[in-house]
PDB file as gemmi writes it, atoms N, CA and C in Angstrom:
CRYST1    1.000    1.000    1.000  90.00  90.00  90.00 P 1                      
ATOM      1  N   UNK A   1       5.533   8.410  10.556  1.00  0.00           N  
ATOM      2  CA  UNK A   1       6.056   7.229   9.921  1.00  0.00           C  
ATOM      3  C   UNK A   1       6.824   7.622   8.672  1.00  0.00           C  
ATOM      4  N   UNK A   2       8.167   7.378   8.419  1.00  0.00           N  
ATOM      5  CA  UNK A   2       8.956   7.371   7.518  1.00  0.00           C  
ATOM      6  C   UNK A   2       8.498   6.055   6.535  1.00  0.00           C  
ATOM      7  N   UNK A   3       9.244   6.833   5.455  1.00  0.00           N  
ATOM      8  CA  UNK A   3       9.165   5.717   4.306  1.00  0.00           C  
ATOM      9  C   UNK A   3      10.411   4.958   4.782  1.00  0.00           C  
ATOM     10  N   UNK A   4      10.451   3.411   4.028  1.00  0.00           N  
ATOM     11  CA  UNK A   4      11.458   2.629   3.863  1.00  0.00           C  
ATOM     12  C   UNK A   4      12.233   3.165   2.503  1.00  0.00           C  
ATOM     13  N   UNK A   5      12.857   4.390   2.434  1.00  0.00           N  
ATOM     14  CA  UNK A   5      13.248   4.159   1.054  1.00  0.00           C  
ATOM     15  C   UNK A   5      14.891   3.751   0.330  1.00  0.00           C  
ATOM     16  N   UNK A   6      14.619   3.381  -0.945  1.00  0.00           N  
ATOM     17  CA  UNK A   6      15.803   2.477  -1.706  1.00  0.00           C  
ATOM     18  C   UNK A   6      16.139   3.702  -2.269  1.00  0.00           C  
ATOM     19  N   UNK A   7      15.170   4.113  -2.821  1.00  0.00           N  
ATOM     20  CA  UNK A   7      15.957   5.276  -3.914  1.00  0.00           C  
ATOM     21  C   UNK A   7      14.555   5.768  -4.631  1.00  0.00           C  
ATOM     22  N   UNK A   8      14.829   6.955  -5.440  1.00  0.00           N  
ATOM     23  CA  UNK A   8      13.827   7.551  -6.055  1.00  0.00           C  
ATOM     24  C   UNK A   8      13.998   7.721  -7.737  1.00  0.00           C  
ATOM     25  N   UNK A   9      12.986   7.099  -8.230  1.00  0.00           N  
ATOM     26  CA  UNK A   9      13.588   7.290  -9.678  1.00  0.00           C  
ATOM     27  C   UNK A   9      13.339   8.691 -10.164  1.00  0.00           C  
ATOM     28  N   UNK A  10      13.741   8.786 -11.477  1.00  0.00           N  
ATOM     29  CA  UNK A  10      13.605  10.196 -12.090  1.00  0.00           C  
ATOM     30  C   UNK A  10      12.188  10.632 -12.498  1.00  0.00           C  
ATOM     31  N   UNK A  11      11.025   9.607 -11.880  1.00  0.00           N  
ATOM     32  CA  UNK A  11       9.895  10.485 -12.211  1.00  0.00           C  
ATOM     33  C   UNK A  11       9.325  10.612 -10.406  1.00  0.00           C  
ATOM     34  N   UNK A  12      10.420  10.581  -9.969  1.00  0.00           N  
ATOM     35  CA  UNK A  12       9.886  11.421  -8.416  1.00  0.00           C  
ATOM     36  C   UNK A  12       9.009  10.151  -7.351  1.00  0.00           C  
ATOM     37  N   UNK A  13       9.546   9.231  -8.034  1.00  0.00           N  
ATOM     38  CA  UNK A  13       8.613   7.664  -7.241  1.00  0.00           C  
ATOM     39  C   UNK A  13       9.655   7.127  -5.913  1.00  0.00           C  
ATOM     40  N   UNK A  14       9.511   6.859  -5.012  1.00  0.00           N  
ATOM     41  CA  UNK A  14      10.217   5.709  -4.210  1.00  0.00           C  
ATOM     42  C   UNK A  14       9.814   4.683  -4.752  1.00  0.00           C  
ATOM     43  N   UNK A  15      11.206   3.724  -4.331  1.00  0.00           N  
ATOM     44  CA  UNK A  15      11.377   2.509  -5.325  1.00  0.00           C  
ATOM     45  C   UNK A  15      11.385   1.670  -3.995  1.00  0.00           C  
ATOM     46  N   UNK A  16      10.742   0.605  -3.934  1.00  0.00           N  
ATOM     47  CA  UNK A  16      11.032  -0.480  -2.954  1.00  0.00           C  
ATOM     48  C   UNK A  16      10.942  -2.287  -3.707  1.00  0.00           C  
ATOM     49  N   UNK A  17      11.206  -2.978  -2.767  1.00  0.00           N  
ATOM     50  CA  UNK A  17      11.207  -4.680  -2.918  1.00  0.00           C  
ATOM     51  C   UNK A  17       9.909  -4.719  -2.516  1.00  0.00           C  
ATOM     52  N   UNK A  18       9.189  -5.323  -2.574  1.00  0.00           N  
ATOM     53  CA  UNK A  18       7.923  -6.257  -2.208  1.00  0.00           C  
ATOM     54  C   UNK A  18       7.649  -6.355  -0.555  1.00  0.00           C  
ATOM     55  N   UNK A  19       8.700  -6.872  -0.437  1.00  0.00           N  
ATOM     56  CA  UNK A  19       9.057  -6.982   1.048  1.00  0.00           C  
ATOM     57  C   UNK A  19       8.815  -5.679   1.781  1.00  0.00           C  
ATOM     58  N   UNK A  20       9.543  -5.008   1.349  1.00  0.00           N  
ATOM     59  CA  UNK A  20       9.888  -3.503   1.894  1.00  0.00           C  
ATOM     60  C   UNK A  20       8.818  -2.993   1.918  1.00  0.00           C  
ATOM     61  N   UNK A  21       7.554  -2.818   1.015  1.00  0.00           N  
ATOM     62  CA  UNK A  21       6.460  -2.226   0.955  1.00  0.00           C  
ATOM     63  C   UNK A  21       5.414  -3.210   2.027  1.00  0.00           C  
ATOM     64  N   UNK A  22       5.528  -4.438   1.883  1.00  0.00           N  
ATOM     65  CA  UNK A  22       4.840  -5.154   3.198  1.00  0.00           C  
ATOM     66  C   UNK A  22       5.017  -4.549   4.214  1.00  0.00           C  
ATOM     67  N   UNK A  23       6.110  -4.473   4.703  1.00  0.00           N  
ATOM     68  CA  UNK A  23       6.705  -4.090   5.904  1.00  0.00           C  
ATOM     69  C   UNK A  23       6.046  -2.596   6.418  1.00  0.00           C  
ATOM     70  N   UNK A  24       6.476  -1.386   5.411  1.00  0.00           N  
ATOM     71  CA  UNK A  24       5.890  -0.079   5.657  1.00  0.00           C  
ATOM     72  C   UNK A  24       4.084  -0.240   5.840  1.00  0.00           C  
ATOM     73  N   UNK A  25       3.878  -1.280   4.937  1.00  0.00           N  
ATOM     74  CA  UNK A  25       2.315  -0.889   5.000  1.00  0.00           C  
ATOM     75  C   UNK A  25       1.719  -1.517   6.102  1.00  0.00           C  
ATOM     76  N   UNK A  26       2.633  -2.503   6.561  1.00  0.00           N  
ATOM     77  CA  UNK A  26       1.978  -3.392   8.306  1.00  0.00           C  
ATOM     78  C   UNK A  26       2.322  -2.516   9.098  1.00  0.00           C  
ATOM     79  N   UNK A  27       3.222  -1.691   9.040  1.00  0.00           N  
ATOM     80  CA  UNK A  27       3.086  -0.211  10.103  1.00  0.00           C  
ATOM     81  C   UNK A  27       1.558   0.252  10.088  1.00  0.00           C  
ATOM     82  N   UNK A  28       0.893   0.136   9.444  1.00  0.00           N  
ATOM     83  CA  UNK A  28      -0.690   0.692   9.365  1.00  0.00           C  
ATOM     84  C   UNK A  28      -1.782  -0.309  10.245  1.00  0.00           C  
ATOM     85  N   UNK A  29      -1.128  -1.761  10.537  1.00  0.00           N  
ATOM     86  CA  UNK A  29      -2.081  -2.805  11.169  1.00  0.00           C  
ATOM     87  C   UNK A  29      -2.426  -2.194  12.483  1.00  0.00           C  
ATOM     88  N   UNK A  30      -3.095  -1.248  12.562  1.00  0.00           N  
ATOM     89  CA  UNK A  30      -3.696  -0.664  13.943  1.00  0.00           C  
ATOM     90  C   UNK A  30      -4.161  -1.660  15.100  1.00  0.00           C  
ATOM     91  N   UNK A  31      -4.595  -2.930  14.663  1.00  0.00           N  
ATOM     92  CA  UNK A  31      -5.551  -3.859  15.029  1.00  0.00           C  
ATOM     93  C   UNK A  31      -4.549  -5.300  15.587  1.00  0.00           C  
ATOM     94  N   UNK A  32      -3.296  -5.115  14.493  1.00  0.00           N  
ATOM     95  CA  UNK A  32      -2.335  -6.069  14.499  1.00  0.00           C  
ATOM     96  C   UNK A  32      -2.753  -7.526  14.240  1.00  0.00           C  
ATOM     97  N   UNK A  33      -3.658  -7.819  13.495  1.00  0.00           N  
ATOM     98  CA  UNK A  33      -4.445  -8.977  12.690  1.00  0.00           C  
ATOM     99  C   UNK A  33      -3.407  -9.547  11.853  1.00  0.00           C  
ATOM    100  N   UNK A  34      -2.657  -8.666  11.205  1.00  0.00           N  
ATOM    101  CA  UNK A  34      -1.652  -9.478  10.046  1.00  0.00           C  
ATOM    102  C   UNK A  34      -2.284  -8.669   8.979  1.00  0.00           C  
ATOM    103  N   UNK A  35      -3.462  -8.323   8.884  1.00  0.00           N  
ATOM    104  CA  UNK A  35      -4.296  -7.804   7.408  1.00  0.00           C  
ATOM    105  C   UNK A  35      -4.356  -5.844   7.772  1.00  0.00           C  
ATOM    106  N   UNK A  36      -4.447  -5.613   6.404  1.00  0.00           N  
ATOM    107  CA  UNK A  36      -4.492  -3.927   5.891  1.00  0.00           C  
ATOM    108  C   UNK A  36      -6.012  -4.157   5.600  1.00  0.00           C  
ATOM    109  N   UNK A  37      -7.040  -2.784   6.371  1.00  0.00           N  
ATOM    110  CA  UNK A  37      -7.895  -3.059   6.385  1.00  0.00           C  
ATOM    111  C   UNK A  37      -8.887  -1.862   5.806  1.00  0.00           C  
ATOM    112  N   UNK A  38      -9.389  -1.511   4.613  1.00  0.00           N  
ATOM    113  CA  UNK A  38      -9.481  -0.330   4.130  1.00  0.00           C  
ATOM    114  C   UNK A  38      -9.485   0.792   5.090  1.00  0.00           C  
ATOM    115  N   UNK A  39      -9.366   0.905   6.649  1.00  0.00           N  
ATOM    116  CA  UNK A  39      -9.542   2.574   6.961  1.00  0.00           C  
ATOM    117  C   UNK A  39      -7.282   2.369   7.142  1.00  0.00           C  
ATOM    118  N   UNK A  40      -7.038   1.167   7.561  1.00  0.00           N  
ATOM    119  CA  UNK A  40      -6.098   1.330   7.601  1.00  0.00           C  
ATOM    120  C   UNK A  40      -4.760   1.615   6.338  1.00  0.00           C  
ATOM    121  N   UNK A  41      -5.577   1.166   5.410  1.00  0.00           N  
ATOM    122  CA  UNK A  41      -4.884   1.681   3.769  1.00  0.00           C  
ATOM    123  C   UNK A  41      -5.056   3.164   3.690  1.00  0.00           C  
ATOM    124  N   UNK A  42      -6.112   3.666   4.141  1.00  0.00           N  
ATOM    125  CA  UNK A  42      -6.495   4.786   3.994  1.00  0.00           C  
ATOM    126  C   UNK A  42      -5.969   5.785   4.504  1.00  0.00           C  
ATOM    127  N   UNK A  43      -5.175   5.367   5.827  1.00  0.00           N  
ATOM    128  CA  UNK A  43      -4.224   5.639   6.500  1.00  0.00           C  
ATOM    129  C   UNK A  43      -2.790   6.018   5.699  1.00  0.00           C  
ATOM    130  N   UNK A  44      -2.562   4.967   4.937  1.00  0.00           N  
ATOM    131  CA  UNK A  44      -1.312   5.055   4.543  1.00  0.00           C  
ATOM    132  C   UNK A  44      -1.566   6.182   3.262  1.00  0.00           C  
ATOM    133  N   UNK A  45      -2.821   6.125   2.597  1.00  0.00           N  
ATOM    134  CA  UNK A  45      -2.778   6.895   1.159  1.00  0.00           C  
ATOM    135  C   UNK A  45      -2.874   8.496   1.659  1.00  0.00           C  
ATOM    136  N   UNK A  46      -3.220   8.932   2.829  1.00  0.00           N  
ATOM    137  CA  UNK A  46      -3.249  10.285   3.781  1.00  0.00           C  
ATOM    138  C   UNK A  46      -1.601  10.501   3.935  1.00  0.00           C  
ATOM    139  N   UNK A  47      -1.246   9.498   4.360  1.00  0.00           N  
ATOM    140  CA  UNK A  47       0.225  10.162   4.914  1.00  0.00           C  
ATOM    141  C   UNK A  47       1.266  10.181   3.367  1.00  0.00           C  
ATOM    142  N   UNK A  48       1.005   9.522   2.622  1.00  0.00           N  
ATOM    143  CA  UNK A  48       1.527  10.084   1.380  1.00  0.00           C  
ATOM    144  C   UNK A  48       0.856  11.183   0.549  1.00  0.00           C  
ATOM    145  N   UNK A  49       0.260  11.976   1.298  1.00  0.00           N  
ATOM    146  CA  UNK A  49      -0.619  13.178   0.783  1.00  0.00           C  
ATOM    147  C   UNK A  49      -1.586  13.334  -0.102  1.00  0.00           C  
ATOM    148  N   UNK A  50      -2.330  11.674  -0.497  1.00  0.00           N  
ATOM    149  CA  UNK A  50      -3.118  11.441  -1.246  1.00  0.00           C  
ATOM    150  C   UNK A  50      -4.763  11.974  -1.151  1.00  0.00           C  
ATOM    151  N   UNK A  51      -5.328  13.030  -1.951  1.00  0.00           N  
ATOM    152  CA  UNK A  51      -6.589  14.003  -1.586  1.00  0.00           C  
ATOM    153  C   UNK A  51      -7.353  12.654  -1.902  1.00  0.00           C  
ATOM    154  N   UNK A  52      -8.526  12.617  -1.095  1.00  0.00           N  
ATOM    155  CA  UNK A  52      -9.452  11.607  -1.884  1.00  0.00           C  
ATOM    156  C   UNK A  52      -9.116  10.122  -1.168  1.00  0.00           C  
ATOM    157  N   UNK A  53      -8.496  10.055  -0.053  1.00  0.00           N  
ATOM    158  CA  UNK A  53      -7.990   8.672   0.689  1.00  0.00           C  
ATOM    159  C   UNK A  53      -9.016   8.020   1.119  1.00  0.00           C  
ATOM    160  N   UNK A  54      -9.976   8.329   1.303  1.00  0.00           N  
ATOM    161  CA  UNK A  54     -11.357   7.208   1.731  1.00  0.00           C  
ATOM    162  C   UNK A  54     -11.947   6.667   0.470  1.00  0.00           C  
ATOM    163  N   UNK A  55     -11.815   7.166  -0.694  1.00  0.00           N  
ATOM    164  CA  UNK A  55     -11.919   6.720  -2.234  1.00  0.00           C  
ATOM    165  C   UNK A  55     -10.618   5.910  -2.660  1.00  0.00           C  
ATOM    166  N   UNK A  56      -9.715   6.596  -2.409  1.00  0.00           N  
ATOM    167  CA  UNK A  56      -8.645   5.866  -3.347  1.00  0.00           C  
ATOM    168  C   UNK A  56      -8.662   4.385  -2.546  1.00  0.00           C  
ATOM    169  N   UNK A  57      -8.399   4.373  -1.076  1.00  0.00           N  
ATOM    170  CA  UNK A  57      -8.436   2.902  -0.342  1.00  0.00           C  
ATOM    171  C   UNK A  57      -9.734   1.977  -0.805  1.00  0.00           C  
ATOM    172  N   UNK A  58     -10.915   2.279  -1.054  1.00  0.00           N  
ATOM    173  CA  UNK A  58     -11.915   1.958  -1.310  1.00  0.00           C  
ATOM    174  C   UNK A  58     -11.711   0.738  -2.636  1.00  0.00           C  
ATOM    175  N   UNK A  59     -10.889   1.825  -3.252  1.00  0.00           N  
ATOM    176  CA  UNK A  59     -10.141   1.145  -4.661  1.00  0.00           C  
ATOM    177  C   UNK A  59      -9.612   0.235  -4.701  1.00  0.00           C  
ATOM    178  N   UNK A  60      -8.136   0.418  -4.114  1.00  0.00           N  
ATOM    179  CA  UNK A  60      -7.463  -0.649  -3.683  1.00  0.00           C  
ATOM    180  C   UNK A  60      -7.405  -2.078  -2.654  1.00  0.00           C  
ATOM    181  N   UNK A  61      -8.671  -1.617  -2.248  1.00  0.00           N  
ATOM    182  CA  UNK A  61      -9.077  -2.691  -1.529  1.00  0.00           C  
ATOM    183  C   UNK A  61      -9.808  -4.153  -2.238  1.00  0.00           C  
ATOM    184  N   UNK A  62     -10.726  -2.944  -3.027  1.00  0.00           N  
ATOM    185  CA  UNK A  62     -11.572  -3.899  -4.178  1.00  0.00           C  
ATOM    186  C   UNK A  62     -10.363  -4.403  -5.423  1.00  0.00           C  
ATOM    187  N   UNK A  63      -9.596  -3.800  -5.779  1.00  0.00           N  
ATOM    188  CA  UNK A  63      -8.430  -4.008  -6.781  1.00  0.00           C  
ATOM    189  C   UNK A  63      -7.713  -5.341  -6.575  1.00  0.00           C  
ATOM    190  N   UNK A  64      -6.977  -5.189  -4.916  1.00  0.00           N  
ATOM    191  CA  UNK A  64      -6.553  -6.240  -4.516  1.00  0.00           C  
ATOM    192  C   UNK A  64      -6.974  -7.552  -3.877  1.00  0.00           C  
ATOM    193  N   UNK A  65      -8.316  -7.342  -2.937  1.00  0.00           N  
ATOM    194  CA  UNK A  65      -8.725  -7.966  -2.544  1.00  0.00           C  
ATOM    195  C   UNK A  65      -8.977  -9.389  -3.120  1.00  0.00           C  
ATOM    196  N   UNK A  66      -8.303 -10.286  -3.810  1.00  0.00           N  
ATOM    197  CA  UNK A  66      -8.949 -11.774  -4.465  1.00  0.00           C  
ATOM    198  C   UNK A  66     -10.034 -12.589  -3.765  1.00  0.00           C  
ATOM    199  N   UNK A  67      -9.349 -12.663  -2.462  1.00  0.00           N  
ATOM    200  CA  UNK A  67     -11.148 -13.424  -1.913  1.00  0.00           C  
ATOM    201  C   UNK A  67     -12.142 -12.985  -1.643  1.00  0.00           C  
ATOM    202  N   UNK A  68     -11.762 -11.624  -1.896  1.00  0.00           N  
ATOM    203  CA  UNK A  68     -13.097 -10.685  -1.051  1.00  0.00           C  
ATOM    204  C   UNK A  68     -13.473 -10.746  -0.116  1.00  0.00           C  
ATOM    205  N   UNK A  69     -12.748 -10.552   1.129  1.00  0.00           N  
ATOM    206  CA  UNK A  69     -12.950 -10.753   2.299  1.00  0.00           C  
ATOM    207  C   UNK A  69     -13.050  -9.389   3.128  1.00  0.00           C  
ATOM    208  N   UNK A  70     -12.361  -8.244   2.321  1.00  0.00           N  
ATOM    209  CA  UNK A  70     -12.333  -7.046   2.716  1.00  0.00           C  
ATOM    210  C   UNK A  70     -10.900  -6.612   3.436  1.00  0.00           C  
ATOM    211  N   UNK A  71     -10.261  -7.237   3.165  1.00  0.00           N  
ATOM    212  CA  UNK A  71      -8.770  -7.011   3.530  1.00  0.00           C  
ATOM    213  C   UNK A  71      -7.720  -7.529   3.093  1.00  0.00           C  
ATOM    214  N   UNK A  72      -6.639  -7.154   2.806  1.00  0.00           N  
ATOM    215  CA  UNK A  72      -5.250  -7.199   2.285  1.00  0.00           C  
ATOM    216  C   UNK A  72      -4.498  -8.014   3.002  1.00  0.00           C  
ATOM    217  N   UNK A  73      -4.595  -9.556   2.942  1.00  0.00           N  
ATOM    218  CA  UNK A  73      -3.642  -9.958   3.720  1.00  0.00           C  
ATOM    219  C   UNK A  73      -2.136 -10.276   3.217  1.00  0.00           C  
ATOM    220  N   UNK A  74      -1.703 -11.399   3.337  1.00  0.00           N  
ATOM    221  CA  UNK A  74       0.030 -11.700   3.253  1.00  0.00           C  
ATOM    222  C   UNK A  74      -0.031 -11.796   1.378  1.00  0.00           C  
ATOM    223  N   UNK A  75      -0.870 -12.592   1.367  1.00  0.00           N  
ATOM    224  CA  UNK A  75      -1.203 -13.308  -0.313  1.00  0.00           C  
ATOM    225  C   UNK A  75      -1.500 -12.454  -1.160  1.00  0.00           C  
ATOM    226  N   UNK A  76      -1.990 -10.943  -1.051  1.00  0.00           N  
ATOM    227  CA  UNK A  76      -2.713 -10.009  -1.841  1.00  0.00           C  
ATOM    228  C   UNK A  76      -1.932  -8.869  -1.625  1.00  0.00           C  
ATOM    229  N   UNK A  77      -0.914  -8.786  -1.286  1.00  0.00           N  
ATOM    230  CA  UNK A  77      -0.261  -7.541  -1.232  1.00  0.00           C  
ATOM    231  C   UNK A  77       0.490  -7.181  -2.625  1.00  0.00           C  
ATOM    232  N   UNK A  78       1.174  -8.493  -3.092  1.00  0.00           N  
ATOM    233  CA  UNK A  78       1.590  -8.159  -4.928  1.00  0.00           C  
ATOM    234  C   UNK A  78       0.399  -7.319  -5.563  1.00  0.00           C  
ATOM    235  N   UNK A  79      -0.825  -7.966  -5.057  1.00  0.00           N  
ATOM    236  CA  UNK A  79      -1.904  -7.053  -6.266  1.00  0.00           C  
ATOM    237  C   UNK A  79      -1.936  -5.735  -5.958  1.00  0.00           C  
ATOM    238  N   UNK A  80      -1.226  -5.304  -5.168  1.00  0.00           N  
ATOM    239  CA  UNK A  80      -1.365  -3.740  -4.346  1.00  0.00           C  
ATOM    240  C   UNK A  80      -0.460  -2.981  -5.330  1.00  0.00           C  
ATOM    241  N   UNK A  81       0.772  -3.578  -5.926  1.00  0.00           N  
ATOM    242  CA  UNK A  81       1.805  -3.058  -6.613  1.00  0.00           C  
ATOM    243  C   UNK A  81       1.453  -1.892  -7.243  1.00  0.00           C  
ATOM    244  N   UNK A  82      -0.181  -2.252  -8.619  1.00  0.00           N  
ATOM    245  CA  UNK A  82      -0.550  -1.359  -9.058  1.00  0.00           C  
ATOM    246  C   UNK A  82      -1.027   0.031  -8.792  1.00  0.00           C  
ATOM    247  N   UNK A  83      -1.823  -0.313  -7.748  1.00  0.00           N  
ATOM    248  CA  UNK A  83      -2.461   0.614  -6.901  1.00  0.00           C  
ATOM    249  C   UNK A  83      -1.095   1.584  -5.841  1.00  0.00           C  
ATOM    250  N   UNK A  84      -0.353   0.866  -5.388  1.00  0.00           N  
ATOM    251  CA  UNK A  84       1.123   1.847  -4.887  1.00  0.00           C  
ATOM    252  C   UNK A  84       1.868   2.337  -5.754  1.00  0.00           C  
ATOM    253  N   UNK A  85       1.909   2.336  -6.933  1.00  0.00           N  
ATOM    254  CA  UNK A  85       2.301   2.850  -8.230  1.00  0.00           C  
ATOM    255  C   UNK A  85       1.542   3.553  -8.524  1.00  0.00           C  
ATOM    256  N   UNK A  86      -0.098   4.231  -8.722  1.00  0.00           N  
ATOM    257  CA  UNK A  86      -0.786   5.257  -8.999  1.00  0.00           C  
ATOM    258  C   UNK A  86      -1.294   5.603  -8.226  1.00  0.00           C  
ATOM    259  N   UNK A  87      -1.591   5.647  -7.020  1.00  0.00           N  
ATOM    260  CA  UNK A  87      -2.146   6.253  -5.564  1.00  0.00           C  
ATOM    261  C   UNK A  87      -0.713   6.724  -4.741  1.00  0.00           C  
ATOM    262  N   UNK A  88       0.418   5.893  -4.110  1.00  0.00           N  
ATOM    263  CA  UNK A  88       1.279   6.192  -3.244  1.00  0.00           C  
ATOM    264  C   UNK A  88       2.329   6.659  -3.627  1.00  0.00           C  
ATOM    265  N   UNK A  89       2.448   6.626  -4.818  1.00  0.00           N  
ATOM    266  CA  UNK A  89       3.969   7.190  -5.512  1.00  0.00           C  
ATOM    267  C   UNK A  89       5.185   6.116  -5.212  1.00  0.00           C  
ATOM    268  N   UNK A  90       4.415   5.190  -5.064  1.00  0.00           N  
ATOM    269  CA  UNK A  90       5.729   3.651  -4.701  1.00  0.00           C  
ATOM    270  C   UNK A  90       6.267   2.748  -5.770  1.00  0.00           C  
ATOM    271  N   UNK A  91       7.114   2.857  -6.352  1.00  0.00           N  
ATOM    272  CA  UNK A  91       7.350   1.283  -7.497  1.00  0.00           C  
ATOM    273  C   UNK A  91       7.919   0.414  -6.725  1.00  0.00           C  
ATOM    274  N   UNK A  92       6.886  -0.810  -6.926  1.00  0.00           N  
ATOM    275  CA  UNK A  92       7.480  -1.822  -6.631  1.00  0.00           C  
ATOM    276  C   UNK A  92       8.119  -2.855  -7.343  1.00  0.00           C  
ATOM    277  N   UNK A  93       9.491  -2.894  -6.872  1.00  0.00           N  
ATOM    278  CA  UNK A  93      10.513  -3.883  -7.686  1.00  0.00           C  
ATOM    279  C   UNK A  93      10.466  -5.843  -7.063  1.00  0.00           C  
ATOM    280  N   UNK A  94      10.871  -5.843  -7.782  1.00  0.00           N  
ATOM    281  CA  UNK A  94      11.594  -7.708  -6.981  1.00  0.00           C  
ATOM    282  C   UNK A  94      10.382  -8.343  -7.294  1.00  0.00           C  
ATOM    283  N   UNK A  95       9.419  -8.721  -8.179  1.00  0.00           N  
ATOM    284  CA  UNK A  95       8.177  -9.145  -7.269  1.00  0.00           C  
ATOM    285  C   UNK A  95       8.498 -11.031  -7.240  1.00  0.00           C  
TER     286      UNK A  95                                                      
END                                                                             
């Protein structure tokens, strides 16, 4: 799986829209539910070469998660911004 990328800033980040990062990270819906589901985040923080991906998803799950339901759906993906900014090496623009 390729990145969607816009461009890379000068501290070595891919830069995407909101959108754009939805999109790459529903490449991970193994299940095809609509929702990112911590093994499937975990997925994505591996293929960006992230050591520690069953921890770091763990994170971002609890980070983003607002209802606590245990998954990332359509509504909770802005809260991911942070977490794809210090785990994936992603900035996300547009929000």
């Amino acid at each position: 799986m390729a990145f969607i990328q816009r461009g890379v800033v000068s501290d070595g980040k891919r830069v995407m829209s909101l959108e754009e990062f939805k999109r790459w990270l529903m490449r991970f819906d193994s299940n095809g539910d609509g929702r990112i589901s911590h093994s499937e985040l975990r997925e994505a923080v591996r293929l960006c070469g992230g050591l520690f991906a069953s921890w770091k998803s763990k994170r971002g799950i609890k980070s983003a998660d607002s209802d606590h339901n245990g998954f990332i759906d359509d509504n909770e993906f802005r809260n991911l911004a942070h977490f794809a900014d210090k785990y994936l090496n992603i900035r996300i623009t547009k929000f």
